[in-house]
C-alpha positions in Angstrom: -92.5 152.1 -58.9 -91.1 153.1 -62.0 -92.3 156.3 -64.2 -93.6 154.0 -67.1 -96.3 152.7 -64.4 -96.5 155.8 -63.0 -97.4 157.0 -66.4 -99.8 154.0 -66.9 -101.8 154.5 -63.7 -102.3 158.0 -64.7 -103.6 157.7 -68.1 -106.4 154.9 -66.3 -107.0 157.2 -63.9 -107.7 159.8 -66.6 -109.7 157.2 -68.9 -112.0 156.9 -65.6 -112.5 160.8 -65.2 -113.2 161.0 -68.8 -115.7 158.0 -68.1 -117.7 159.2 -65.2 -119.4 162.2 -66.4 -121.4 160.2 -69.0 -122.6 158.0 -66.5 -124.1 161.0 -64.5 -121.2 161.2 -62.4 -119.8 164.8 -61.0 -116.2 165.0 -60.4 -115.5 166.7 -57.3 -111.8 165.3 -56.1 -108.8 163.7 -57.9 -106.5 161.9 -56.1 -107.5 163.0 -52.3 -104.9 162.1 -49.9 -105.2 162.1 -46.5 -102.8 160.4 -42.9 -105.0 157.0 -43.6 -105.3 157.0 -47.3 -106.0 158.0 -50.7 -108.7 158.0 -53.2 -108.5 158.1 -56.4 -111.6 159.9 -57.4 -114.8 161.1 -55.5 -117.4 162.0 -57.7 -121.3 162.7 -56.7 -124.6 162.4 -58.0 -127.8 163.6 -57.6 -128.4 161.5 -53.9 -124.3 159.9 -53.3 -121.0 160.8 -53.0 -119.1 158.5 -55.0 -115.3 157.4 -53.9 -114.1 155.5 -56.9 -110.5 153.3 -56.8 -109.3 153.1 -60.2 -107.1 149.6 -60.9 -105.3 150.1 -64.4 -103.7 146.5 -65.6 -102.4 146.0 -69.0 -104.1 142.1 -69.1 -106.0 140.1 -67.3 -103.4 137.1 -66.9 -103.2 138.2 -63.0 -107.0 138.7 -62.3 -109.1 141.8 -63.7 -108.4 145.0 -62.4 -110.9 145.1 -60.1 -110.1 141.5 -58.2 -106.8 143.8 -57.5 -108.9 145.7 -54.7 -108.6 143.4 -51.8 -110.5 143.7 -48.0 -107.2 145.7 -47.1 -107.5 148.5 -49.4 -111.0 148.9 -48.9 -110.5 149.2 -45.8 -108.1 151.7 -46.8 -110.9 153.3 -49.0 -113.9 153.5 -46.5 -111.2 155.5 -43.6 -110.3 157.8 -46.1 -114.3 158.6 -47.1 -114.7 158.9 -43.4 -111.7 161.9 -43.2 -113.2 163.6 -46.0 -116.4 163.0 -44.9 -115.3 164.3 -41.3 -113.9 167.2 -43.1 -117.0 168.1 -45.5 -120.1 167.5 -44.4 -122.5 165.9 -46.6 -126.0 164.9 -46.3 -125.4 162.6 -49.5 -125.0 158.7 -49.1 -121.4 157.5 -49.5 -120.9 154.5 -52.3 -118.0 152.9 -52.8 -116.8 151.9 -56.6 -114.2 150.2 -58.9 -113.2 151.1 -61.7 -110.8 148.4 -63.8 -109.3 150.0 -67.1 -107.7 148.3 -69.9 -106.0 149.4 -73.1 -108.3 148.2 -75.7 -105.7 147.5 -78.4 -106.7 149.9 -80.3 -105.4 153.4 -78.3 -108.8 153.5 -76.4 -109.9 152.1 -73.5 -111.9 149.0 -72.1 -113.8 150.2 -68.7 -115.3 147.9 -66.4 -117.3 149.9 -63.4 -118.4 148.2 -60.4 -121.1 150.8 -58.8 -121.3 149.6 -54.9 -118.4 147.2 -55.4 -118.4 147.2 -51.6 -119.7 148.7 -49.2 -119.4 148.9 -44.6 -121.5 145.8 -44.1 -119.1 143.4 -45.6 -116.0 144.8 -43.6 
C-alpha cells in the first residue's frame, strides 16, 4: 500500500474519531490489533461497546465505503471483539458499526454511520 493511502486511511479514520463523540460515543481504543485482527476503533456508550471499521474511499464509482466490508472482514471484526473482549471483561453489549468517509470537496468530510451494520446472527 503506498503512503498516500496510507495517509488517506488515516485522516478517515481521524474524521470518524472526530465524529463519534457527538454521537454519544466514548473512544476507548484506536486501531486495536490483535493474532486474528484489527479494529479500527472501539468506542462505548452508556449500555455497548462499540467496534467501529472505518472504510475511507475517495468516490463512490466502486460501491460506498461501507459495501467495502464484506462477510470476510466481519468475520475478521467479530474474532477480534471476541480477543478484546476475552481480555477485558465487559458486562456491556458488543455492536458492531461502519463507518464510510468521504472527502466532501470542500476539505471536510461526508460521514455515513451504519450503527449495528452487522451483527453474530447473520454470520
Amino acid at each position: 500500500m503506498t503512503q498516500e493511502r496510507l495517509s488517506f486511511g488515516v485522516w478517515g479514520e481521524e474524521q470518524a474519531v472526530q465524529y463519534l463523540p457527538r454521537q454519544g460515543l466514548k473512544i476507548v481504543v484506536r486501531n486495536f490489533t490483535t493474532p486474528v485482527g484489527e479494529v479500527d476503533i472501539i468506542a462505548r456508550s452508556r449500555r455497548e461497546l462499540v467496534f467501529v471499521e472505518v472504510k475511507t474511499r475517495r468516490s463512490n464509482a466502486f460501491g460506498t465505503p461501507a459495501e467495502a466490508v464484506g462477510v470476510r472482514k466481519q468475520r475478521q471484526i467479530i474474532r477480534t471483539a471476541q480477543w478484546y473482549l476475552a481480555q477485558q471483561k465487559s458486562r456491556l453489549q458488543p455492536r458492531f458499526d461502519v463507518i464510510g468517509v468521504m472527502p466532501d470537496g470542500r476539505g471536510g468530510a461526508k460521514i455515513e454511520h451504519l450503527p449495528a451494520a452487522f451483527d453474530l446472527s447473520e454470520l
